[in-house]
KEZA-588554 format. One record per residue (C-alpha): residue in three letters; chain; z, x, y. Coordinates in steps of 0.25 Angstrom, whole numbers, plus 5000, padded with zeros to 4 digits. Layout:
Ala,A,Z,X,Y
...
***
This chain:
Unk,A,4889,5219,5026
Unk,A,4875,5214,5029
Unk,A,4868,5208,5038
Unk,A,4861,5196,5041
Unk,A,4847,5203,5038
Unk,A,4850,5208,5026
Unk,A,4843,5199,5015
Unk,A,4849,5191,5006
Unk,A,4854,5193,4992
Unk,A,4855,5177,4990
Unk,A,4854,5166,4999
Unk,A,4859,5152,4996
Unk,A,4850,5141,5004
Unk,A,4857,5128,5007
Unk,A,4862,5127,4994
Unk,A,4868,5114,4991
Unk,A,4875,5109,4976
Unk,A,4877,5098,4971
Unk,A,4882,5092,4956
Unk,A,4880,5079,4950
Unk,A,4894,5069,4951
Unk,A,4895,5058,4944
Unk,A,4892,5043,4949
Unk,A,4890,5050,4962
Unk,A,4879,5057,4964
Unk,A,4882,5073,4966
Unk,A,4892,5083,4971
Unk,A,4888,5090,4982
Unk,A,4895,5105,4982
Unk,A,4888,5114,4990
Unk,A,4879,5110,5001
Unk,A,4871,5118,5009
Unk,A,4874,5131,5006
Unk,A,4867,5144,5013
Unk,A,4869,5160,5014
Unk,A,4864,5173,5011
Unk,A,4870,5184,5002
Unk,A,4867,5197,5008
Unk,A,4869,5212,5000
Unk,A,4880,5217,5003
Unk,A,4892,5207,5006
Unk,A,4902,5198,5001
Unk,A,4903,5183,5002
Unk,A,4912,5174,5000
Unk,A,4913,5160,4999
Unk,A,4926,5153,5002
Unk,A,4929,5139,4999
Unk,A,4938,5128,4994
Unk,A,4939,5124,4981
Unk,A,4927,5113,4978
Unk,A,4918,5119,4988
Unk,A,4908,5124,4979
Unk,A,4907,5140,4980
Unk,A,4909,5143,4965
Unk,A,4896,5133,4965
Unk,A,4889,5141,4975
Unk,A,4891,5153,4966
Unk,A,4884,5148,4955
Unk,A,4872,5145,4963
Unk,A,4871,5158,4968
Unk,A,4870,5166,4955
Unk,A,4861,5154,4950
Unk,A,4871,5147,4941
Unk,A,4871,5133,4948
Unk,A,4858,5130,4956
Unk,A,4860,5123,4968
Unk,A,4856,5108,4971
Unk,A,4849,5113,4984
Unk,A,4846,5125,4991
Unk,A,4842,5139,4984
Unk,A,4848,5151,4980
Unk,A,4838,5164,4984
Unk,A,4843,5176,4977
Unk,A,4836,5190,4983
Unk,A,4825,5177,4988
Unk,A,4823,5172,4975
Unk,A,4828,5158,4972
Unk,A,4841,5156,4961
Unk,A,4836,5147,4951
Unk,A,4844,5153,4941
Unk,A,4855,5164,4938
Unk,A,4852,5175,4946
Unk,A,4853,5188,4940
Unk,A,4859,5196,4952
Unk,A,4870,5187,4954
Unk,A,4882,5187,4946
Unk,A,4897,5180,4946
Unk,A,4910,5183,4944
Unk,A,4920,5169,4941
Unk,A,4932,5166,4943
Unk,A,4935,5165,4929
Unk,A,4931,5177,4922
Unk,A,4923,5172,4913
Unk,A,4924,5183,4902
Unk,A,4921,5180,4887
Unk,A,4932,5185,4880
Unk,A,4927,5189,4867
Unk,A,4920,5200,4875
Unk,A,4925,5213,4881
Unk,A,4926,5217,4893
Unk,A,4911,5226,4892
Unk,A,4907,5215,4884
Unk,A,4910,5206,4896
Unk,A,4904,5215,4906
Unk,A,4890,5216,4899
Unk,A,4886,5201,4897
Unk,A,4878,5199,4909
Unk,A,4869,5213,4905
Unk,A,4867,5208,4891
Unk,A,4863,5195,4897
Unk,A,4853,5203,4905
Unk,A,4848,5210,4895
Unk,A,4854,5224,4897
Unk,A,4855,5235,4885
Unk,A,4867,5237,4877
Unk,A,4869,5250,4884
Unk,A,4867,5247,4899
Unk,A,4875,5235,4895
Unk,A,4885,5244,4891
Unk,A,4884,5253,4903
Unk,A,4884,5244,4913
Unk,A,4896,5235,4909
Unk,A,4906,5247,4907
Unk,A,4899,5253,4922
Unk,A,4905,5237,4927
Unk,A,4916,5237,4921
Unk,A,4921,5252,4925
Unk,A,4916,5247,4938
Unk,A,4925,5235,4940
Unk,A,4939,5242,4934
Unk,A,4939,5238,4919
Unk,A,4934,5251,4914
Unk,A,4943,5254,4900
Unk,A,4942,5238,4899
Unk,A,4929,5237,4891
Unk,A,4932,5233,4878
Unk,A,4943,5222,4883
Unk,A,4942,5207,4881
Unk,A,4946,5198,4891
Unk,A,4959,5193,4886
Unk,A,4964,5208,4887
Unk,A,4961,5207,4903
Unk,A,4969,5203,4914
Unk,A,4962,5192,4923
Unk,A,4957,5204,4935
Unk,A,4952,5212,4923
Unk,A,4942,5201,4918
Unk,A,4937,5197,4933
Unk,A,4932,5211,4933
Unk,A,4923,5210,4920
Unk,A,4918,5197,4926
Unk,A,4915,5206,4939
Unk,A,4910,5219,4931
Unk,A,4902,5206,4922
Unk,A,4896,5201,4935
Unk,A,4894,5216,4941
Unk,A,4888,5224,4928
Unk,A,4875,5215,4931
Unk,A,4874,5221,4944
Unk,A,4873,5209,4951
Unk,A,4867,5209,4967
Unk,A,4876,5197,4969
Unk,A,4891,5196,4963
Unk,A,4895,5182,4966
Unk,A,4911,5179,4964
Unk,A,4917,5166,4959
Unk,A,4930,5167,4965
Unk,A,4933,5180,4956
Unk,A,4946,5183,4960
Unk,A,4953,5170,4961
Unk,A,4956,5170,4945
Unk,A,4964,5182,4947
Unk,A,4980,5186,4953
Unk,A,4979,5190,4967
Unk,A,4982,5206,4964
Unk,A,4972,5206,4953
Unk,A,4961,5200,4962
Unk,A,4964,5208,4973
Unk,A,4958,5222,4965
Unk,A,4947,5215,4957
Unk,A,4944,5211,4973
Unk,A,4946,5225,4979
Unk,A,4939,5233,4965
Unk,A,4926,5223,4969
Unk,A,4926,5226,4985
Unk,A,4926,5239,4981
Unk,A,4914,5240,4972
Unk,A,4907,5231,4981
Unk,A,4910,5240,4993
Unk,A,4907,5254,4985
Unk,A,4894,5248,4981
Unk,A,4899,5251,4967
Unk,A,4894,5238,4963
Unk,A,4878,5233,4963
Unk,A,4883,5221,4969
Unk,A,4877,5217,4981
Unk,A,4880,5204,4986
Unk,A,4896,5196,4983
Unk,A,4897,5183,4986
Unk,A,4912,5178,4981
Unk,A,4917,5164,4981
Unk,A,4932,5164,4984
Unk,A,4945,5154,4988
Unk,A,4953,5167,4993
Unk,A,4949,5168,5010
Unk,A,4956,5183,5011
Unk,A,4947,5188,4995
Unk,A,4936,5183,5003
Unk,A,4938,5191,5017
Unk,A,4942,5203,5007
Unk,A,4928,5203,5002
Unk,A,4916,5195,5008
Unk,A,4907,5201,5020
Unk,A,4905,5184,5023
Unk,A,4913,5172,5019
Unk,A,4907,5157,5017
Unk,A,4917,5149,5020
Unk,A,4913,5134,5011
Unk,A,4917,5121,5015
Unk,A,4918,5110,5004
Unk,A,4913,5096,4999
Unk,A,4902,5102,4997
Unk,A,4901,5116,5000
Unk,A,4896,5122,5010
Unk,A,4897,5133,5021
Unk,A,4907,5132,5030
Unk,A,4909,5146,5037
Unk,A,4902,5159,5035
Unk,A,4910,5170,5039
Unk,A,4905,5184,5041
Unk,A,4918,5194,5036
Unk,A,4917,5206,5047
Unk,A,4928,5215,5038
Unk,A,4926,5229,5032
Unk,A,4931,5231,5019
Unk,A,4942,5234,5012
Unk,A,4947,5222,5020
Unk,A,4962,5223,5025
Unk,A,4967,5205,5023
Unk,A,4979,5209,5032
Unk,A,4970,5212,5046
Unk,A,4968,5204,5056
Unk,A,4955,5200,5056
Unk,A,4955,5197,5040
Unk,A,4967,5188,5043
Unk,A,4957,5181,5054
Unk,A,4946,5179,5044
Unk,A,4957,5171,5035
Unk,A,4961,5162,5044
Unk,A,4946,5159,5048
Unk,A,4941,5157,5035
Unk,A,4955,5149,5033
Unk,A,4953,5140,5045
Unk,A,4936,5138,5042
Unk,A,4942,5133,5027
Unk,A,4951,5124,5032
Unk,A,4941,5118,5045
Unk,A,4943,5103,5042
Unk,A,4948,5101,5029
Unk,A,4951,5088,5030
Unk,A,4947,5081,5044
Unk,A,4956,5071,5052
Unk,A,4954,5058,5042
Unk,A,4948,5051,5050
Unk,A,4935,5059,5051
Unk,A,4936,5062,5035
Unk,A,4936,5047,5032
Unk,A,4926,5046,5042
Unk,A,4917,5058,5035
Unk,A,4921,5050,5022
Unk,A,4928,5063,5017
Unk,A,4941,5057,5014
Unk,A,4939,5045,5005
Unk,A,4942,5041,4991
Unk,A,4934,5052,4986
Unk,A,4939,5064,4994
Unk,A,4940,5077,4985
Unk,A,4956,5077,4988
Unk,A,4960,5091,4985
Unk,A,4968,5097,4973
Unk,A,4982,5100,4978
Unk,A,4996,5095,4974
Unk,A,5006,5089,4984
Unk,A,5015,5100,4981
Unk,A,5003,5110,4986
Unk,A,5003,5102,5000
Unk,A,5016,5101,5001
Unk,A,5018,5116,5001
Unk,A,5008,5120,5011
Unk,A,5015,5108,5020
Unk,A,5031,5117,5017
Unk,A,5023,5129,5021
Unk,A,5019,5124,5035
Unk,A,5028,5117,5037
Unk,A,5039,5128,5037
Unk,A,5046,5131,5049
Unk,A,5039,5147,5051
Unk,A,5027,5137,5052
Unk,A,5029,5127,5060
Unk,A,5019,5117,5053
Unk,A,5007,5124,5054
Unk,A,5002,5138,5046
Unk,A,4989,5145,5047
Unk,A,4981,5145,5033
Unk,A,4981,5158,5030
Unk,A,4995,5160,5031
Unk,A,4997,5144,5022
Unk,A,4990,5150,5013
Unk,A,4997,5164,5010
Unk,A,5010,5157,5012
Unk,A,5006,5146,4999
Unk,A,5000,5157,4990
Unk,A,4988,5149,4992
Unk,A,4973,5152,4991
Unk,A,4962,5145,4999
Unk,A,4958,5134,4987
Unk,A,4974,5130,4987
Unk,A,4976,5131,5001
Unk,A,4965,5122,5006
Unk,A,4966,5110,4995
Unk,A,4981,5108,5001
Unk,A,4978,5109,5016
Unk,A,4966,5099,5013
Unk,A,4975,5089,5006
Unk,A,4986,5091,5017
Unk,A,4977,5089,5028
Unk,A,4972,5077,5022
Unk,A,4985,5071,5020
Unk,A,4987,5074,5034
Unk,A,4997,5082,5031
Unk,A,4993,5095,5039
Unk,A,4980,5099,5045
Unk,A,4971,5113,5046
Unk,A,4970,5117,5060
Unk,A,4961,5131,5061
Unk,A,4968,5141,5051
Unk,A,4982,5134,5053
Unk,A,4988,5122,5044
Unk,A,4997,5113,5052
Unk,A,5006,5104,5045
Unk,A,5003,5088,5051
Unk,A,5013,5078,5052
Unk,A,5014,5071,5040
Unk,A,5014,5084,5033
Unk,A,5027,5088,5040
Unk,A,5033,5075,5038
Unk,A,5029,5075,5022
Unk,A,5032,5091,5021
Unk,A,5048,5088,5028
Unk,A,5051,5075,5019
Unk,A,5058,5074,5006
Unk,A,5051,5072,4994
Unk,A,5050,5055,4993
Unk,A,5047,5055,5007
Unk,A,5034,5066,5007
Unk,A,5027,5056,4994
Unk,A,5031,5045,5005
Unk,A,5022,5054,5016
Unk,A,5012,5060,5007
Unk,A,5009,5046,5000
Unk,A,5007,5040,5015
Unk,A,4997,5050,5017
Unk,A,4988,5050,5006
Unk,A,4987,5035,5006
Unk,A,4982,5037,5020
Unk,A,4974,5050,5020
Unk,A,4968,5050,5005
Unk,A,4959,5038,5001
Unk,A,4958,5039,4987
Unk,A,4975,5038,4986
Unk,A,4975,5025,4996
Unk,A,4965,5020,4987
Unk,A,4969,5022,4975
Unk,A,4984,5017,4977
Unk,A,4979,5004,4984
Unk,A,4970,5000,4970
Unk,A,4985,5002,4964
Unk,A,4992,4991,4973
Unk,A,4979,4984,4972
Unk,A,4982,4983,4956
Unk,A,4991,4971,4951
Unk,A,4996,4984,4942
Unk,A,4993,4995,4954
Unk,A,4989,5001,4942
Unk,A,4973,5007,4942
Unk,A,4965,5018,4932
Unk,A,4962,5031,4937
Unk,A,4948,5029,4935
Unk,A,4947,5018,4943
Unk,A,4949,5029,4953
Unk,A,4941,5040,4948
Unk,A,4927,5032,4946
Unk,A,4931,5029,4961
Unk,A,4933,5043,4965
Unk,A,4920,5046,4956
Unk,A,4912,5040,4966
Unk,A,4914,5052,4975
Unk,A,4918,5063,4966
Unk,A,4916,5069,4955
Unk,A,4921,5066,4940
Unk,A,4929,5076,4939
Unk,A,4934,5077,4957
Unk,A,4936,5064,4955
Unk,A,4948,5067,4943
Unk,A,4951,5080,4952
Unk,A,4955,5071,4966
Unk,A,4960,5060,4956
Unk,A,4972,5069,4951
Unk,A,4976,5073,4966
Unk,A,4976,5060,4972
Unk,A,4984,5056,4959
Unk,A,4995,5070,4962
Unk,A,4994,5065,4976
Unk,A,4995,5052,4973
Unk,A,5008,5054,4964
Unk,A,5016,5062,4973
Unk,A,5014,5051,4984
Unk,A,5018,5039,4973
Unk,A,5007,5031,4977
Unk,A,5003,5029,4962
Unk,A,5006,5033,4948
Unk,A,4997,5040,4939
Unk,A,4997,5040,4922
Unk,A,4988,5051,4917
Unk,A,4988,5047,4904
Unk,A,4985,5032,4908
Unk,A,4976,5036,4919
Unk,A,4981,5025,4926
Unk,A,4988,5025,4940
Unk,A,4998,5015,4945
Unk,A,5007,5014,4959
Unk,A,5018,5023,4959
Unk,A,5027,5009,4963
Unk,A,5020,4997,4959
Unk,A,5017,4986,4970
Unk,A,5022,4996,4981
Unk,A,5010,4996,4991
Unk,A,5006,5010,4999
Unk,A,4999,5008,5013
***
């Protein structure tokens, strides 16, 4: 690990990025982002879905450029795809009329390397990464592990100072990535690799402890930096100690930090409104999570780390549903523990008509844009309105296509409570019981 006076491979400075939305001006993703990579360590960037780390990524390497702020690589300015940085996808992004060697050796033809050295190099990487005896394979003959390694001996045959990873594990069974993981560690540790410098964008807390020297913990709408943590573990790294099991529940409990305030102070800060970015879960997902804490071993209140292992659940499933819970007041984050609120209690211990009766209490009070949209259906002599009467409306605040995204959960939301109807083919809503007014 080094230290602060060892000078920088790339520093980021207050990058910030925006992208164009229509009717309203820009989206802001990333605001005011600042750090240095330094030879010889790992970092990762943990984050919810939405908070713009992929993004990030792609300005690293010189892919996106940023909307303000500058990239410096070894001092010199990114303006452009930076030959010493290279990317490994989530997706493997092989072209399947080419073999595995084929594969491998597009980036040195792209550099202009011989035939030969081409040759030598890419059968060096893929020896290297475990697929030796694999060379004249295509794609379709592989198993999904056995393609993210020609992505990684792609991205590493080019001897990249800075390996940059696009969540590069998440595509794959948890087995599977658990060896790609330790085969990588392990060339990074024994020098085997040229690499000098990861940085590694991932959803996973525990894949994050496993490898990075520091973790950036992002916060979102837009991104930005919420907690730099410095990881003081040797390698190999044992995730059943004690003081690995601490850095989870710190980084748990940095992730969760206000999710949703006390809705007086978001109205106030005008985050909850018609246009709030209403996260993708399904009533069915909340309710879950509600059963789990509120089983008797667990007396209405869990610790994160523990909710999530009990539901299977990574960190981008974990957080949408606590957020949409602690905005329907149904429980609240308090540190690394979820406690389960009163109404939650009440919805998760009734029958089934009476929890739509609960639930539709509580998102005509604590969600904006459902009140709103069922008071324009009793204000309708046919309480019947188009639903792009209400997607211009919440295009005023979002994006074309967030705006469709948070139109279909209020509509599951919606549904489930019987506050109004929906045809898809009509496009049309209408008041699950016409004439019957909702508070």
């Amino acid at each position: 690990m080094p230290d602060d006076s060892t000078p920088s491979l790339l520093e980021l400075r207050g990058i910030s990025k925006s992208f164009a939305a229509p009717d309203k001006g820009s989206l802001n993703v990333l605001q005011d982002i600042s750090l240095a990579l330094r030879p010889g360590e790992i970092v990762a960037v943990l984050g919810k879905s939405g908070c713009g780390k992929s993004t990030l990524l792609r300005i690293m390497c010189g892919l996106t450029r940023p909307s303000q702020g500058e990239v410096l690589y070894r001092g010199e300015r990114v303006i452009g795809p930076a030959p010493g940085i290279t990317m490994v996808f989530q997706t493997f992004g092989l072209f399947p009329w080419l073999t595995v060697l084929q594969n491998v050796e597009l980036g040195l033809e792209a550099q202009g390397v011989a035939p030969a050295e081409r040759r030598r190099r890419a059968l060096e990487a893929i020896d290297m990464i475990g697929l030796d005896g694999f060379e004249s394979a295509y794609p379709k003959e592989l198993s999904g592990g056995m393609r993210q390694r020609v992505g990684f001996a792609r991205a590493l045959v080019v001897n990249p100072d800075i390996l940059l990873m696009d969540e590069a594990f998440s595509a794959l069974d948890v087995p599977t990535a658990e060896s790609l993981r330790n085969d990588l560690l392990d060339l990074w540790i024994e020098r085997l690799i040229p690499t000098r410098a990861i940085v590694m964008v991932s959803h996973n807390i525990e894949e994050a402890l496993l490898l990075a020297n520091r973790i950036f913990v992002f916060d979102s709408n837009p991104g930005r930096v919420k907690a730099e943590l410095n990881i003081p573990l040797k390698y190999p790294r044992d995730r059943e100690s004690p003081l690995f099991r601490q850095m989870v529940d710190r980084i748990y409990s940095i992730m969760t930090t206000a999710i949703v305030p006390n809705e007086t102070d978001a109205l106030r800060a005008g985050r909850i409104g018609i246009g709030y970015r209403l996260p993708s879960v399904t009533v069915a997902q909340m309710t879950g999570v509600l059963e789990e804490v509120n089983l008797p071993a667990n007396e209405g209140r869990v610790e994160l780390a523990e909710l999530a292992a009990s539901q299977q659940m990574e960190v981008d499933d974990l957080f949408p549903i606590l957020e949409a819970l602690e905005l329907l007041d149904f429980c609240r984050v308090a540190g690394r523990e979820v406690i389960l609120a009163r109404h939650g209690k009440a919805f998760v211990e009734a029958d089934i008509r009476q929890r739509k009766v609960i639930f539709a209490e509580h998102l005509i009070k604590r969600v904006p844009l459902a009140g709103h949209i069922r008071r324009v259906l009793n204000e309708r002599p046919a309480q019947t309105a188009p639903e792009q009467r209400f997607l211009r409306e919440l295009e005023d605040y979002l994006s074309e296509e967030e705006a469709q995204r948070v139109f279909s959960v209020i509509i599951d939301w919606g549904r489930y409570a019987e506050l109004f109807a929906y045809d898809y083919n009509a496009g049309i809503l209408s008041t699950e019981n016409p004439g019957e007014e909702v508070a």
